[in-house]
C-alpha positions as CSV (number, residue, x, y, z in Angstrom):
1,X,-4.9,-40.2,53.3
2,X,-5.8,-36.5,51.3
3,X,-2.4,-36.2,50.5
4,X,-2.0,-39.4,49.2
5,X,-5.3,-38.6,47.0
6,X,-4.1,-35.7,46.4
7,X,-0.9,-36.6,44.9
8,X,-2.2,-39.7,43.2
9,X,-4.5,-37.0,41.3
10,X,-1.1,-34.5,40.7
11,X,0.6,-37.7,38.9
12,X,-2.4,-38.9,37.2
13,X,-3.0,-35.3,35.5
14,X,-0.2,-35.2,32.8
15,X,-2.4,-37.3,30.6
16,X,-2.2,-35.9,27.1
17,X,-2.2,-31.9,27.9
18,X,-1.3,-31.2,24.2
19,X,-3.7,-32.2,21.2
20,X,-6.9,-33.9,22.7
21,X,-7.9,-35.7,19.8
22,X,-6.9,-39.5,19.5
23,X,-5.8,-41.2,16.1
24,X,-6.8,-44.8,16.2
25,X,-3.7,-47.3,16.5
26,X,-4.6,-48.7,13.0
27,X,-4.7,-45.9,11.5
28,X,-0.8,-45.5,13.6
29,X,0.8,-48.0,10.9
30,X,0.6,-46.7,7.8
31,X,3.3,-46.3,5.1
32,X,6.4,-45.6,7.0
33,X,6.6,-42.7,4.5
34,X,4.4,-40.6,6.1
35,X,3.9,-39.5,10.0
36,X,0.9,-40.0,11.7
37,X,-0.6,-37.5,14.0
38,X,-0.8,-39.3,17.6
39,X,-1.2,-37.7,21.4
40,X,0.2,-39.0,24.3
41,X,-3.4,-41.0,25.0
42,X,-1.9,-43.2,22.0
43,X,1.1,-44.2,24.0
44,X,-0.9,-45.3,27.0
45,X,-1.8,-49.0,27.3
46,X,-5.4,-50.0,28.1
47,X,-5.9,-50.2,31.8
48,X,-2.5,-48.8,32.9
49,X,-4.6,-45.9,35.1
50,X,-5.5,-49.0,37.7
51,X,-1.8,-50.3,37.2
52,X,-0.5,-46.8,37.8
53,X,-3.1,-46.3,40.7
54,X,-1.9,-50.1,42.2
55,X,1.9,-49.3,42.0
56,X,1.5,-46.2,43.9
57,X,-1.0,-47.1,46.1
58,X,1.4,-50.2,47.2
59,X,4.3,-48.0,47.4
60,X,2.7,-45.8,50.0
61,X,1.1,-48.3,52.1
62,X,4.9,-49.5,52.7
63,X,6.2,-45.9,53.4
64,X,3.7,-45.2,56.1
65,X,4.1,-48.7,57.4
66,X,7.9,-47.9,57.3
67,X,7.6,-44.8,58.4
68,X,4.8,-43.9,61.0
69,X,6.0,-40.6,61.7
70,X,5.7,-39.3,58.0
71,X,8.7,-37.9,55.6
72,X,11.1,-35.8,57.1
73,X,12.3,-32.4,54.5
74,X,15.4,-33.5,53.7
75,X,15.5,-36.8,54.6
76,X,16.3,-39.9,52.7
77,X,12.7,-40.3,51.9
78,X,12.4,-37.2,50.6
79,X,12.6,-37.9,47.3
80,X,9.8,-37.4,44.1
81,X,9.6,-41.3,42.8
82,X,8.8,-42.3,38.7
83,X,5.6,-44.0,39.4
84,X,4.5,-46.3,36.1
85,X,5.7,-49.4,34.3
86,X,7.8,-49.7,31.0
87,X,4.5,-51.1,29.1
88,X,4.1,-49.7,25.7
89,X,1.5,-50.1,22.7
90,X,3.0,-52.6,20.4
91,X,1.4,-52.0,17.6
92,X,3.3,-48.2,17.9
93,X,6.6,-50.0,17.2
94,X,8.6,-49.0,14.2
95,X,6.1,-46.3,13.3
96,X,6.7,-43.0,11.7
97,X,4.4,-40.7,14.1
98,X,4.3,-36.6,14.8
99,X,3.9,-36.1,18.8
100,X,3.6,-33.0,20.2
101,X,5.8,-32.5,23.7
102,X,8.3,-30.6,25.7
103,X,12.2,-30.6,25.3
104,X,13.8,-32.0,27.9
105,X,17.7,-31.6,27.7
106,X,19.8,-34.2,28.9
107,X,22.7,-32.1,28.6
108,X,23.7,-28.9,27.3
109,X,26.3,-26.7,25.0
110,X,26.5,-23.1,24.2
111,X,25.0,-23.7,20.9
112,X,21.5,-25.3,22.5
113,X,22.3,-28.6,20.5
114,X,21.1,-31.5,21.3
115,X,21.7,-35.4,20.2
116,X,19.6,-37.3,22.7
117,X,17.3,-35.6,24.9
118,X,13.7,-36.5,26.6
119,X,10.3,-35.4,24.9
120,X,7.5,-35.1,27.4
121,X,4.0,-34.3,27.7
122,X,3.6,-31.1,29.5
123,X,6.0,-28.3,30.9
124,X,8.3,-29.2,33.7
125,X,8.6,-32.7,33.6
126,X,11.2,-34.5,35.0
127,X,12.8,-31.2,36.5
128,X,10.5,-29.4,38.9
129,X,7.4,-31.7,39.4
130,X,7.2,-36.0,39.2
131,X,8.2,-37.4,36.1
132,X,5.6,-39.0,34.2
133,X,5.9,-42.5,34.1
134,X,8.1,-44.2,31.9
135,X,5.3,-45.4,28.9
136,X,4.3,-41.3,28.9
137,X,8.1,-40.4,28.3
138,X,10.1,-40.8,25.0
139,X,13.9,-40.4,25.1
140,X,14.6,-39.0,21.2
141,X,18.0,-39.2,19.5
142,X,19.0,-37.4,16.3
143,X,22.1,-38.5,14.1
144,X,23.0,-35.3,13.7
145,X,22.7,-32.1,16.4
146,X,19.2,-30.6,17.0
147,X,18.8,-27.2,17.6
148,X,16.6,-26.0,20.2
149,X,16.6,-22.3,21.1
150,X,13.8,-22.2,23.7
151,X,12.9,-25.4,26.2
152,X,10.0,-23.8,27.6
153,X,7.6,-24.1,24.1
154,X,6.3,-26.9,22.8
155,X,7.2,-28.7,19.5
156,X,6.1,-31.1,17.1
157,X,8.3,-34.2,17.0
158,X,8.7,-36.2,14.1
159,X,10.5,-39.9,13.3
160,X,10.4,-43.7,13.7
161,X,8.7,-44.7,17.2
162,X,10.3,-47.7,19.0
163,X,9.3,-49.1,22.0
164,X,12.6,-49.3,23.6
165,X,13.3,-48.8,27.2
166,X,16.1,-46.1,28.0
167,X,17.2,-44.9,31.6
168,X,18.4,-41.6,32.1
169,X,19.7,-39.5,35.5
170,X,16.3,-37.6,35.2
171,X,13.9,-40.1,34.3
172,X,13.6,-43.2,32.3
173,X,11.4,-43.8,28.9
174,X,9.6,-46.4,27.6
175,X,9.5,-45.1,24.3
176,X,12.4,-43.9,21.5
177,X,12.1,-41.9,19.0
178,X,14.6,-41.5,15.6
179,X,13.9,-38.3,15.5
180,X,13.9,-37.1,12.0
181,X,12.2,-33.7,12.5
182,X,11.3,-31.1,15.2
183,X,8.9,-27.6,14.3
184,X,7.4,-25.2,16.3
185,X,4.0,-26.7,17.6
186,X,0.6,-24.8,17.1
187,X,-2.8,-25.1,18.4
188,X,-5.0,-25.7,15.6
């Protein structure tokens, strides 16, 4: 049961780790013209922390029911799972937004250019720790090649919002983003 807190705490902790202040979703639709500031708090639907904590909470109950003995290392179990549901903010849809976030390639060249790739909220996701769930990632595509010289700094990311599922080998997104901009982020 204290590792099952425990890791229940470990997922729940990625909420927003960049820019704590909130911008009210009304505020979220202005003139598609201009890109409002939002944090990751903005994508999160109300009461999707009891969702999140019901999801994994069920899927644990039927591993240890499954599996008295515990996980094995290396076994088939032994896997990190996407806890979360695809549910988005609708009001966020078709909105020109700035999000700070993480690069997270999809795949790479030489040149470190990218035409899809995931945004996420804090360092590592989706590669060395559980991915956030899918309404706390947004998968971003860019008409033309984005270049990103370094994956392990944060960046401002500017475009059109969708909510529009995509499912990727590393994780999936409940969230798009056209992105029309990307600049080095700063703590004001």
């Amino acid at each position: 049961m204290k590792s099952r807190a425990l890791f229940l705490a470990a997922t729940l902790a990625f909420v927003p780790v960049l820019g704590q202040q909130s911008v009210p979703l009304a505020h979220a639709q202005k003139s598609a013209a201009l890109s409002d500031e939002i944090t990751w708090d903005d994508l999160w639907p109300p009461g999707e922390d009891e969702r999140l904590e019901e999801i994994y909470t069920t899927y644990m109950a039927t591993l240890e029911s499954a599996n008295p003995e515990g996980i094995v290392e290396g076994g088939a179990l032994d896997q990190m799972m996407q806890f979360g549901t695809f549910t988005t903010v609708e009001e966020l849809d078709n909105t020109r937004v700035k999000i700070p976030g993480f690069v997270v390639p999809l795949d790479f060249n030489a040149q470190n250019e990218y035409t899809e790739f995931l945004i996420v909220p804090y360092f590592g996701a989706c590669l060395h720790t559980p991915p956030p769930p899918p309404n706390q990632i947004i998968f971003a595509k860019s008409k033309k090649p984005t270049k990103v010289d370094d994956i392990y700094v944060a960046y401002w990311f500017e475009g059109v919002l969708k909510t529009q599922r995509n499912d990727t080998a590393l994780a999936d997104a409940a969230y798009e983003l056209e992105l029309a901009g990307m600049s080095d982020y700063s703590f004001r």
